[in-house]
N, CA, C and O atoms as a GROMACS GRO file, in nm:
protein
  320
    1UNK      N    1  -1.213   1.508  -0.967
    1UNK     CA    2  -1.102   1.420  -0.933
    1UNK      C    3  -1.074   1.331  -1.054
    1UNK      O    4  -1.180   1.286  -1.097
    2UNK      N    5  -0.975   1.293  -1.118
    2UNK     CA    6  -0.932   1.241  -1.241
    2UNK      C    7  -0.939   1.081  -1.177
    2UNK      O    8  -0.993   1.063  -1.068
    3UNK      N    9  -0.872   0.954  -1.265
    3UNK     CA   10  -0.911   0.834  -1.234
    3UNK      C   11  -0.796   0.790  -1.156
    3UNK      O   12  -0.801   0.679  -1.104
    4UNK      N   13  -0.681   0.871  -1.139
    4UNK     CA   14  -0.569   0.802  -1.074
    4UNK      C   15  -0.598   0.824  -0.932
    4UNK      O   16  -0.582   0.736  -0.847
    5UNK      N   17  -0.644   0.954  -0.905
    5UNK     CA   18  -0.706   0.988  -0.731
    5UNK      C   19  -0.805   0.900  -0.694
    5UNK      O   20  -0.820   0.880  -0.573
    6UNK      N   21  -0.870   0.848  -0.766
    6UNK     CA   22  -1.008   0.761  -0.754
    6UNK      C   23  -0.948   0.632  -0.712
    6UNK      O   24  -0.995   0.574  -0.614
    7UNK      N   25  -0.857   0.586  -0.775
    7UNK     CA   26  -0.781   0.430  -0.796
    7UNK      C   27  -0.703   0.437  -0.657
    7UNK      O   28  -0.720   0.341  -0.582
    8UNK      N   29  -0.610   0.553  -0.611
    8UNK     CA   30  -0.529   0.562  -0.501
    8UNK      C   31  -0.637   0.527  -0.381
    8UNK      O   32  -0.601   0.454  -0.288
    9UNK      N   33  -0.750   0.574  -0.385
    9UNK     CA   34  -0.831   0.626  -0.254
    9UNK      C   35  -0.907   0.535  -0.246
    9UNK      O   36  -0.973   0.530  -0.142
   10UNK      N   37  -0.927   0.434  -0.346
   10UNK     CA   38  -1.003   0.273  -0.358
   10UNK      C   39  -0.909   0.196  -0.294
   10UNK      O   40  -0.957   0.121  -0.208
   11UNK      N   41  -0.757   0.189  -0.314
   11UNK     CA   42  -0.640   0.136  -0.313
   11UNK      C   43  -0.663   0.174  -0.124
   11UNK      O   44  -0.692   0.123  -0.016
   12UNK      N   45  -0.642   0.240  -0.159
   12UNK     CA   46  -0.608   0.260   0.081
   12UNK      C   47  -0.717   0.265   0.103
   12UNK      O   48  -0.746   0.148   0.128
   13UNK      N   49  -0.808   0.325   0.112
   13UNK     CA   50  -0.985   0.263   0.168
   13UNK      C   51  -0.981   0.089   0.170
   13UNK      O   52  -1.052   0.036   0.256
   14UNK      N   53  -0.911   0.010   0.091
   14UNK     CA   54  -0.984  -0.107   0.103
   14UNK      C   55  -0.834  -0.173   0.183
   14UNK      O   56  -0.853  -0.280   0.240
   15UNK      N   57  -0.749  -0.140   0.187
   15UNK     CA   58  -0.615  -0.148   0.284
   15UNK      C   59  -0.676  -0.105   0.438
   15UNK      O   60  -0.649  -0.173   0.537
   16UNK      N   61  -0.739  -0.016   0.443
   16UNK     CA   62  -0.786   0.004   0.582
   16UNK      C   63  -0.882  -0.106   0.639
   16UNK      O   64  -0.864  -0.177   0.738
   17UNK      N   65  -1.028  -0.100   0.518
   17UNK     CA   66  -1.096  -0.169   0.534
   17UNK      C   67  -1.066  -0.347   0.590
   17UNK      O   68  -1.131  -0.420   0.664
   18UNK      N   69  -0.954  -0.366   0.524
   18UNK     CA   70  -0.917  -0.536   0.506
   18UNK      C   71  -0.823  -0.500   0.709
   18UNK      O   72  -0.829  -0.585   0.797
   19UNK      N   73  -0.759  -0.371   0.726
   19UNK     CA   74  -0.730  -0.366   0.830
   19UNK      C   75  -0.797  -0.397   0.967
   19UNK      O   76  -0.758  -0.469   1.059
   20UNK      N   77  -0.936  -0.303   0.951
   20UNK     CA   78  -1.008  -0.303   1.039
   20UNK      C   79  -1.137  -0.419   1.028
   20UNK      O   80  -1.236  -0.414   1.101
   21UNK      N   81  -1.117  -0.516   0.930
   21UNK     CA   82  -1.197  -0.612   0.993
   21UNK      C   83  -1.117  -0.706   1.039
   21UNK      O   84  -1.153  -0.772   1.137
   22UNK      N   85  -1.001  -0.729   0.983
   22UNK     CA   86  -0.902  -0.768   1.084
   22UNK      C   87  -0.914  -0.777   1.223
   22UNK      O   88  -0.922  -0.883   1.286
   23UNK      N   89  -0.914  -0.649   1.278
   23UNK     CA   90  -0.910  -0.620   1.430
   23UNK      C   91  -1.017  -0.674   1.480
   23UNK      O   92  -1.011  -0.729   1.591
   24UNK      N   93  -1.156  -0.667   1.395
   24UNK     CA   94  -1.300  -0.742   1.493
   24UNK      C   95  -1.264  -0.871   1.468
   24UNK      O   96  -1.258  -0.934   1.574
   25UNK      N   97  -1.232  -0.947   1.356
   25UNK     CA   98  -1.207  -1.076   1.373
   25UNK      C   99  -1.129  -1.130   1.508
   25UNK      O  100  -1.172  -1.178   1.613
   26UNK      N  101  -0.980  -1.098   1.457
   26UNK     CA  102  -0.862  -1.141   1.536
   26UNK      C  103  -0.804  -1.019   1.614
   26UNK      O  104  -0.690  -1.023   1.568
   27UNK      N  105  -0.804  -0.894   1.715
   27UNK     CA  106  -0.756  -0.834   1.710
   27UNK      C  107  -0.594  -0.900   1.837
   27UNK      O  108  -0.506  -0.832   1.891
   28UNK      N  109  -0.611  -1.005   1.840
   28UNK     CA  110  -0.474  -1.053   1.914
   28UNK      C  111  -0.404  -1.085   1.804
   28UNK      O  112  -0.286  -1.066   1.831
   29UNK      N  113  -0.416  -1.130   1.679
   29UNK     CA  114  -0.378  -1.108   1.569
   29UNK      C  115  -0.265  -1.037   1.532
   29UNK      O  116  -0.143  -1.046   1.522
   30UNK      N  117  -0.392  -0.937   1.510
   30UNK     CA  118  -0.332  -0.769   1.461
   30UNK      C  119  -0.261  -0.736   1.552
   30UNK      O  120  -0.168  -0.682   1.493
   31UNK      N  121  -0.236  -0.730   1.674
   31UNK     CA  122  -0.190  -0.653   1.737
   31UNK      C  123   0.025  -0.757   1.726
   31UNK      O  124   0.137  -0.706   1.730
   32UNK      N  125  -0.010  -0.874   1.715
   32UNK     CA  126   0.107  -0.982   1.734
   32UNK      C  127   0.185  -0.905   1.552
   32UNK      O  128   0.296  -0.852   1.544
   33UNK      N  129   0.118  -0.918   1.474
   33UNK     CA  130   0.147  -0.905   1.329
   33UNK      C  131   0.237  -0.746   1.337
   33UNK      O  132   0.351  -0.726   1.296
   34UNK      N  133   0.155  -0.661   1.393
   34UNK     CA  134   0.180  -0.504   1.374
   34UNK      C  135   0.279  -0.430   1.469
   34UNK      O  136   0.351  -0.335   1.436
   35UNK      N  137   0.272  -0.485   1.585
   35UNK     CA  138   0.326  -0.420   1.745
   35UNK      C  139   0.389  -0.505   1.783
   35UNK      O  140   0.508  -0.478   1.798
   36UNK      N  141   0.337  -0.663   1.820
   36UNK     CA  142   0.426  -0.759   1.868
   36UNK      C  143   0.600  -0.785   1.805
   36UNK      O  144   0.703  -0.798   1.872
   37UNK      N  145   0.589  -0.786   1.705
   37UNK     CA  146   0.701  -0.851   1.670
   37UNK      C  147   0.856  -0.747   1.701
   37UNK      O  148   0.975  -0.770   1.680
   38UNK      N  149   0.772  -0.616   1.766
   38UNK     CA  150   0.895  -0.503   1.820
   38UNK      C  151   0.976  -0.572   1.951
   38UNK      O  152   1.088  -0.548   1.994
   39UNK      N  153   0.897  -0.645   1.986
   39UNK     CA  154   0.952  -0.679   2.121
   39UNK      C  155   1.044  -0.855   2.173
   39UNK      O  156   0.974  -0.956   2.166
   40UNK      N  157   1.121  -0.862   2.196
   40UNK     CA  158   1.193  -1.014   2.271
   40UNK      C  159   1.112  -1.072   2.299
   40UNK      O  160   1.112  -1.178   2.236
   41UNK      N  161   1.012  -1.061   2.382
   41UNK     CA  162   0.935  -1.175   2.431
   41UNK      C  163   0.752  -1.114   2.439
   41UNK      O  164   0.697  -1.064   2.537
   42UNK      N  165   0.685  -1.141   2.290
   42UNK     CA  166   0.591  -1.035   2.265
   42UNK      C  167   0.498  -1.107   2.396
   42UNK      O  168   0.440  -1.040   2.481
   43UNK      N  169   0.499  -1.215   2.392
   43UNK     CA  170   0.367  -1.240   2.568
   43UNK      C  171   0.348  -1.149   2.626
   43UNK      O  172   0.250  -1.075   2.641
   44UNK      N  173   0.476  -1.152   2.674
   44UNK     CA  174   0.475  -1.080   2.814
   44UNK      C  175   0.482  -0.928   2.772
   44UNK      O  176   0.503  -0.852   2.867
   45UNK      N  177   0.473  -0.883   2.682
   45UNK     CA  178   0.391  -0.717   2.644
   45UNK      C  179   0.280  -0.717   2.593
   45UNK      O  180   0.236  -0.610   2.552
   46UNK      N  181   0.195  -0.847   2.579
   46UNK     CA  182   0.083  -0.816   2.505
   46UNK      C  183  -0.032  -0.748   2.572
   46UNK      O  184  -0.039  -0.774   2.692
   47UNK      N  185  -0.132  -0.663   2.522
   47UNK     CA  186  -0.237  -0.626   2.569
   47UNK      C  187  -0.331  -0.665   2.643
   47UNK      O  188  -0.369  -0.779   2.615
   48UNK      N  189  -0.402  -0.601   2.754
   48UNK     CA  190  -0.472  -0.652   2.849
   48UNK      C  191  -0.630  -0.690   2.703
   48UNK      O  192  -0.668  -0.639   2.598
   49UNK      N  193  -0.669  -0.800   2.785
   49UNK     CA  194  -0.822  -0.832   2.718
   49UNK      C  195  -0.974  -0.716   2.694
   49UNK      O  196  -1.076  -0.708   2.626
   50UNK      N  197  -0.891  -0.633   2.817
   50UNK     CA  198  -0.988  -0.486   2.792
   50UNK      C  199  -0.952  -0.425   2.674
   50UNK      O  200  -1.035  -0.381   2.595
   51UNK      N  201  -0.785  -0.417   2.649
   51UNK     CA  202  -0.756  -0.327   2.510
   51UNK      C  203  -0.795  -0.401   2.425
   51UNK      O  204  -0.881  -0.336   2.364
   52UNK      N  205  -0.780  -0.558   2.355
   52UNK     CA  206  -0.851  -0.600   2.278
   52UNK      C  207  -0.940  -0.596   2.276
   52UNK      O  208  -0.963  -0.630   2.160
   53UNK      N  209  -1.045  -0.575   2.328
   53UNK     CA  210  -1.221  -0.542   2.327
   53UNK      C  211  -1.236  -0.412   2.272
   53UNK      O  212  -1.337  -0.387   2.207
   54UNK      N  213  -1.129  -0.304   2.295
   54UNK     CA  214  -1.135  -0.150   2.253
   54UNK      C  215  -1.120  -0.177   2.109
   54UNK      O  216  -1.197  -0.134   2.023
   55UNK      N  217  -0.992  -0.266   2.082
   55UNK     CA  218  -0.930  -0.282   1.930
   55UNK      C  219  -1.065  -0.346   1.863
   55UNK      O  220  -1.086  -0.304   1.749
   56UNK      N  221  -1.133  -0.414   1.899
   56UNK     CA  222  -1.238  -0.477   1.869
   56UNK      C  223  -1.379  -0.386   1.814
   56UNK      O  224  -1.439  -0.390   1.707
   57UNK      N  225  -1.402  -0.298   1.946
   57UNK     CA  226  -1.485  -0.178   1.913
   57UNK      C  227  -1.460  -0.082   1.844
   57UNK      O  228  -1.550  -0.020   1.788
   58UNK      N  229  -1.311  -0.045   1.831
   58UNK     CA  230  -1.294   0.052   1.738
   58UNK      C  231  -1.309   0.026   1.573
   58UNK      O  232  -1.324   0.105   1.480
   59UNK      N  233  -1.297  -0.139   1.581
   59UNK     CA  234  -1.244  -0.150   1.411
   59UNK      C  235  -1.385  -0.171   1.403
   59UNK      O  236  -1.411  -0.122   1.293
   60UNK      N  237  -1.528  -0.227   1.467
   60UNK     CA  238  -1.608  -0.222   1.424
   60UNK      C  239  -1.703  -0.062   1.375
   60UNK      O  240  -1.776  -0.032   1.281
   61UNK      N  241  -1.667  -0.013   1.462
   61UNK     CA  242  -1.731   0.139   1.436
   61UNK      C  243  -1.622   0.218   1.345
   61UNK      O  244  -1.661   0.331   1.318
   62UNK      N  245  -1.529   0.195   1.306
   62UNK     CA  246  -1.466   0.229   1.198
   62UNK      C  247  -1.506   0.186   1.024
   62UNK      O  248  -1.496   0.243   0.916
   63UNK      N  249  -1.562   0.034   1.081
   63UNK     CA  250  -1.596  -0.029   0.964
   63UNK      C  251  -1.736   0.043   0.942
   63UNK      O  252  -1.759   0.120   0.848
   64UNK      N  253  -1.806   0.016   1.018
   64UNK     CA  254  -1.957   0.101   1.020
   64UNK      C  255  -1.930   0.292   0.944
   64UNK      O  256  -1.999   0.345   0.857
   65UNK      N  257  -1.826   0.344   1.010
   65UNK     CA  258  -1.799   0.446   0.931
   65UNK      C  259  -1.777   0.481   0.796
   65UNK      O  260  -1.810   0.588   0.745
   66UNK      N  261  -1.715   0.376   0.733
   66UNK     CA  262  -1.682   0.352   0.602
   66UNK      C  263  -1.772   0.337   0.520
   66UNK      O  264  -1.793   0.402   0.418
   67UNK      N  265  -1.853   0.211   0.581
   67UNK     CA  266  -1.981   0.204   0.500
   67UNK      C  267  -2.092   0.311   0.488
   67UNK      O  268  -2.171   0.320   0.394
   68UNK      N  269  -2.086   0.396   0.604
   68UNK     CA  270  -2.191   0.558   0.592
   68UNK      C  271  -2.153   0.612   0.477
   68UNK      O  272  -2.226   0.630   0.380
   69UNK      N  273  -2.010   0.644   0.488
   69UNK     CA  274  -1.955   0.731   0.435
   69UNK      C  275  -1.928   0.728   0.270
   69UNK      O  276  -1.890   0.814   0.190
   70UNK      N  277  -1.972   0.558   0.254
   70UNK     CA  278  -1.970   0.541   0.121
   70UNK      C  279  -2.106   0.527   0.031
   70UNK      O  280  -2.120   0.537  -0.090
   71UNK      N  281  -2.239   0.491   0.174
   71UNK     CA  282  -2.352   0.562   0.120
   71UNK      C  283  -2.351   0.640   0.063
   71UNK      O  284  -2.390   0.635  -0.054
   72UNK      N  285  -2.298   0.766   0.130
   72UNK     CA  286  -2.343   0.890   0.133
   72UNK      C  287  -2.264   0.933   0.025
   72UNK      O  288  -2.281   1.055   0.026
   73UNK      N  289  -2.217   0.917  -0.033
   73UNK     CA  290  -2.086   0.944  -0.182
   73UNK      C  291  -2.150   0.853  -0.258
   73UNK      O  292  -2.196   0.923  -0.347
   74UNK      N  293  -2.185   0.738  -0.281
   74UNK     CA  294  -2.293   0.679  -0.377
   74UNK      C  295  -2.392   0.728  -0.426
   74UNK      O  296  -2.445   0.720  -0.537
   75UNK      N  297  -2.429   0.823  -0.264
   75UNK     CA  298  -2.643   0.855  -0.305
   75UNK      C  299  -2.562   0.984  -0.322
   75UNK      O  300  -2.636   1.041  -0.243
   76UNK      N  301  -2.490   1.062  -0.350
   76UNK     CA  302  -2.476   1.192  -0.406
   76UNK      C  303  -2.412   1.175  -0.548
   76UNK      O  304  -2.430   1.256  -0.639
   77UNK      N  305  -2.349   1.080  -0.557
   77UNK     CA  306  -2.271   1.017  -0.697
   77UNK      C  307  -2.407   1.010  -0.764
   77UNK      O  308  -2.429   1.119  -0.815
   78UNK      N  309  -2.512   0.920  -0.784
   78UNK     CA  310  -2.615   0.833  -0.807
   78UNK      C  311  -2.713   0.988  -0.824
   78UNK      O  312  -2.753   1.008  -0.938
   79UNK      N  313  -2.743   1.067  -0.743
   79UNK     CA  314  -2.837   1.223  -0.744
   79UNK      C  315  -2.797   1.316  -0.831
   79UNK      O  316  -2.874   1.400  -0.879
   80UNK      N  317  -2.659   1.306  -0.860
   80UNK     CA  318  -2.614   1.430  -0.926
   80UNK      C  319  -2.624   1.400  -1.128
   80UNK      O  320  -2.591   1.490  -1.206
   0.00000   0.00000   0.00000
């Protein structure tokens, strides 16, 4: 992979990353910032407290994914 694919894939990996801790922080937040602002009166469409707990769980085990996944490309980077 040359240095511009490397730079792109640092570039959106850490766009996601900054995304999904987002969501464990604030995900009423995220959801007002991203989805809300489609609607007249975002309240009264906002998500039940169960879906924020999902948005919550997902961005954490997403984040947890990232970090495996960048082990595991380090310790093969780092072996080879």
């Amino acid at each position: 992979m040359d240095d511009k694919g490397i730079i792109s894939g640092a570039i959106g990996l850490t766009a996601i990353s900054v995304a999904l801790v987002w969501g464990v922080i604030s995900p009423r937040s995220l959801w007002m910032q991203t989805q809300g602002w489609r609607f007249k009166d975002p309240e009264a469409n906002e998500p039940s407290d169960t879906m924020y707990s999902l948005i919550r769980v997902g961005s954490a085990i997403g984040i947890c994914s990232i970090v495996c996944v960048g082990c595991g490309i380090a310790s093969t980077a780092i072996g080879s």
